[in-house]
C-alpha positions as CSV (number, residue, x, y, z in Angstrom):
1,X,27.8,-30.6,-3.0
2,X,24.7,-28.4,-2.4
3,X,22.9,-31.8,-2.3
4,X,24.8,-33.0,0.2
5,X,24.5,-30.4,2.1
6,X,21.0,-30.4,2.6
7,X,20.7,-34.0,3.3
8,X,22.7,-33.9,6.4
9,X,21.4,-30.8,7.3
10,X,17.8,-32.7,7.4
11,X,19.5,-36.0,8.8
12,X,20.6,-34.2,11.7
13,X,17.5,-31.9,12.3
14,X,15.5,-35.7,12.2
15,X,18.1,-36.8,14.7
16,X,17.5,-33.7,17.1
17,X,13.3,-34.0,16.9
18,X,13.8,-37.7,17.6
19,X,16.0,-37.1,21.1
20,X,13.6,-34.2,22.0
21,X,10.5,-36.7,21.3
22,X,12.1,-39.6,23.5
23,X,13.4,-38.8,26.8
24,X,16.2,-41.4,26.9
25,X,17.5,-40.0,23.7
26,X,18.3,-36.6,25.2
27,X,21.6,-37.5,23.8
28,X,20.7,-37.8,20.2
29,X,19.4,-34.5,20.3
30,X,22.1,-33.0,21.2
31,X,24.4,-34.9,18.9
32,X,22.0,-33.9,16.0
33,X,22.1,-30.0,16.9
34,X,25.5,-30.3,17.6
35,X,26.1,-31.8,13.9
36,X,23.7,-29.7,12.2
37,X,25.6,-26.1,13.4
38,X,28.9,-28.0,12.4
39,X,27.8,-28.7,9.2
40,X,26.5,-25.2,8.4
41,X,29.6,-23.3,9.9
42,X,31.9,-26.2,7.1
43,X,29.4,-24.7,4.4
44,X,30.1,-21.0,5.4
45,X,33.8,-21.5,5.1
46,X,33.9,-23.5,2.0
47,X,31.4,-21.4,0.2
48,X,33.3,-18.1,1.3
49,X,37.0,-20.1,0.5
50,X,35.5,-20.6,-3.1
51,X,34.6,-16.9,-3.9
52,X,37.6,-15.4,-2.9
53,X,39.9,-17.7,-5.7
């Protein structure tokens, strides 16, 4: 899970370089940052569901 966690985490931060690097693709960057916080706040909850049981 930790994995795939970290993949995403880089497929998104790519995804936010490349919008920031190409003006058209303003949009892509903020879809990748966007992403990448969703994905880390999911990680915070699941990892802090799982200690408590």
């Amino acid at each position: 899970m930790l994995i795939l966690l970290v993949v995403l985490l880089v497929i998104w931060l790519i995804a936010a370089v490349v919008g920031f690097a190409f003006k058209g693709l303003l949009w892509l960057a903020i879809i990748g940052i966007i992403l990448f916080i969703a994905t880390v706040v999911i990680a915070f909850i699941r990892r802090a569901a799982s200690r408590r049981s």
